[in-house]
N, C-alpha and C positions, 0 to 999 in steps of 0.2 A: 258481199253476198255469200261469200263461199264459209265465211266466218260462221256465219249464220243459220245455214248447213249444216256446218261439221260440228258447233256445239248446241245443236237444237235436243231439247230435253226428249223429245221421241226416240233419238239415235242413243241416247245414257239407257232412258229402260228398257229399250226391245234389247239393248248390250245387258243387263244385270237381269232381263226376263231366259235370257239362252244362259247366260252363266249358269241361274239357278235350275237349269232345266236338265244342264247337265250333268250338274251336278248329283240332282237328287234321282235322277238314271243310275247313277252307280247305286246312290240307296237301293233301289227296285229293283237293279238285276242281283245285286248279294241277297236280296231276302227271299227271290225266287230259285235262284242257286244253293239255296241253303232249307227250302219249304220243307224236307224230307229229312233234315239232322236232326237228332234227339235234342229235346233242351230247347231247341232254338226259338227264340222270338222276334217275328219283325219288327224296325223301326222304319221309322218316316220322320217328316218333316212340316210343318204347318202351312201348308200354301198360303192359307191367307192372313198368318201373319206376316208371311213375306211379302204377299201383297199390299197389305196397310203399312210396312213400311216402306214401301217404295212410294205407295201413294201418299204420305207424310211430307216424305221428303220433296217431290215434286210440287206438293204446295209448301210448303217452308220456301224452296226457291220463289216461287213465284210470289209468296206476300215481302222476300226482303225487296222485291221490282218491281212493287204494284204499277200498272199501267204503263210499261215497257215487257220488250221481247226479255224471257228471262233465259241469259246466256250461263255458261258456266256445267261443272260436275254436279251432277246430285248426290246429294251425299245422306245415305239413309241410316238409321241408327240400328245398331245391332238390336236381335229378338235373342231372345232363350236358345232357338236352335239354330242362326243362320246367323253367320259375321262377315261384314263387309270389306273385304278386304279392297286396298288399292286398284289391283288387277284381275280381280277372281271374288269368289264366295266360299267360305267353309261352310259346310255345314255340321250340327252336333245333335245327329237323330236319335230321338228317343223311341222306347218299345211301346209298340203298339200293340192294339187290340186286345179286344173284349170278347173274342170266340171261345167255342170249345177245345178244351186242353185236349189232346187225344192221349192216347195210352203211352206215349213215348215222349210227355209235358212238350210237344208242339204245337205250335197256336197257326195251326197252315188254314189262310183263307185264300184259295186261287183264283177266285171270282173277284176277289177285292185289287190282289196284285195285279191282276189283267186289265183291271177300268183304272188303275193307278196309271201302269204302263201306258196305256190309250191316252189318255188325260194329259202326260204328260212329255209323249211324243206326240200330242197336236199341239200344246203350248209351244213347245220347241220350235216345231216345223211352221207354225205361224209368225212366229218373231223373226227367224229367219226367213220368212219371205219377206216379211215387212222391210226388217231393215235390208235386204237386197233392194229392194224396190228403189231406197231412198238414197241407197248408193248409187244405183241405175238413175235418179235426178242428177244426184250430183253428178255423175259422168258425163251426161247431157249438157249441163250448164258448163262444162269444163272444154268440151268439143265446139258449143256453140252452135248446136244443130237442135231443131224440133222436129 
């Protein structure tokens, strides 16, 4: 039981949903740290190619298992800007946007970086509840108490 638990495909992506979450938090606080330097261009990151390769890979597990529990790592395939690594995620952000240059060639949009920010401190703070949650099973099953 406890096997079963511990390598259930829920506990791999809410793990590589907060990896990339924190990740791409440094992207967002450097480009807002920097919104007022001459020159500067933000980069980001493609959420939902990070998405579709997670989601890839969680079905690739699942059709080499058909009609069994599919146990084991997921193992997603690298994108353009995000690499899978063993214990973490690189990522390799490209410049964005399509705004107005201002007089000092800054492309600063604060409305964009601020729903970026939002967006991706609730993904965060969601996966980490989630997988809290699922530790808090496993705890229970481990103490033998309901």
């Amino acid at each position: 039981m406890l096997s079963g638990l511990m390598n259930d495909a829920g506990i791999d992506v809410l793990e590589r949903t907060i990896q990339f979450a924190s990740a791409r938090q440094h992207v967002i606080a450097h480009n807002i740290a920097n919104i007022s330097t001459p020159n500067f261009r933000p980069a980001d990151v493609s959420v939902r190619d990070f998405q579709q390769a997670l989601a890839k890979a969680v079905e690739a597990r699942r059709a080499a298992r058909p009609g069994t529990r599919s146990d084991g790592p997921i193992q997603p395939d690298d994108t353009r800007e995000v690499r899978f690594l063993p214990n973490g995620i690189a990522l390799d952000p490209r410049p964005t946007g399509d705004g107005i240059l201002f007089h000092d060639r800054n492309d600063r949009d604060l409305e964009s970086l601020m729903r970026d920010l939002a967006e991706n401190t609730f993904a965060h703070r969601t996966a980490t509840e989630l997988i809290r949650a699922r530790f808090a099973t496993l705890q229970t099953a481990i103490r033998e108490r309901i």
